[in-house]
N, C-alpha and C positions, 0 to 999 in steps of 0.2 A: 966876076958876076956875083951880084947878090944876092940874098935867101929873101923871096917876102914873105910876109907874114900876116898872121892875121888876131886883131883883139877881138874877144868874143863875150857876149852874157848867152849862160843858161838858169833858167828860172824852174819852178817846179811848177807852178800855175799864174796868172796876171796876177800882178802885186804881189807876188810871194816871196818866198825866199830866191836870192839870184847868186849865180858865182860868175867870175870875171876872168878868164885866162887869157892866151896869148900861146898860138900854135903858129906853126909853117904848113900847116895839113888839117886844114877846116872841116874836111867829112870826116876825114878817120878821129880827130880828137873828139866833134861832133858826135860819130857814132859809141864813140868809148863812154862818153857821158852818156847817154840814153842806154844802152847795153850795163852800165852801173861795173867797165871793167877796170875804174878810176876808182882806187882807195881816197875818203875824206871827204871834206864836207860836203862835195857837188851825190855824190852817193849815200852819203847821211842824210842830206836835205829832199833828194829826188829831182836833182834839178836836171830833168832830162831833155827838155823844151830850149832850143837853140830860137833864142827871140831877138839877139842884136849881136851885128860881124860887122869890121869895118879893116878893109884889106889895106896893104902898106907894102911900098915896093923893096922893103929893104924892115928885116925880122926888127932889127935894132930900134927902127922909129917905130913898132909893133910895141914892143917893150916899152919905150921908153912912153908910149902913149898910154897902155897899163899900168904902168907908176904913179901916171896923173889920174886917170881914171879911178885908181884906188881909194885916191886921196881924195876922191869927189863924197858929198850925202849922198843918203839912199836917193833921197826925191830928185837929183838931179840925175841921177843914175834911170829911174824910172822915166824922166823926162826925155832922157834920150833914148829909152824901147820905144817911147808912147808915139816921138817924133818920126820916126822910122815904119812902125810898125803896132801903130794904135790897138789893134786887134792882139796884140801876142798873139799872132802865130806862129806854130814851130816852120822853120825856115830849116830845116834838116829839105825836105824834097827839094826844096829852091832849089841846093847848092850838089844833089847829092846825084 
């Protein structure tokens, strides 16, 4: 049986600074980034605001879909919160 997984952006405010992970555990990595108990840039920048998740049934296509994702521009990166969730809203209650 497989792990799934999930690719994630947290941002600090709309259009701000954003970071890009990839967990198996959406609330708990979620709440670790807003609680700031994540060393590096996502608690250097304050990116506490969970605005874009996109779940995967098997962690490894989670990853390998953050590798491309990485390698994406900012504006397409934004293009994909804005697509989902025009509003940046923190999606922490959604899921939690």
């Amino acid at each position: 049986m497989t792990k799934a997984g999930y690719v994630y952006l947290m941002a600090n405010r709309r259009r701000g600074k954003t970071y890009l992970g990839v967990t198996s555990h959406l609330v708990q990595r979620a709440y670790q980034h807003r609680t700031k108990l994540i060393e590096g840039y996502s608690k250097e920048h304050d990116c506490t605001l969970l605005v874009w998740f996109e779940a995967h049934d098997d962690i490894q296509e989670a990853r390998a879909r953050e590798w491309k994702l990485k390698k994406w521009r900012r504006e397409w990166k934004i293009a994909l919160i804005e697509e989902q969730n025009p509003e940046w809203r923190d999606l922490f209650d959604d899921i939690a």
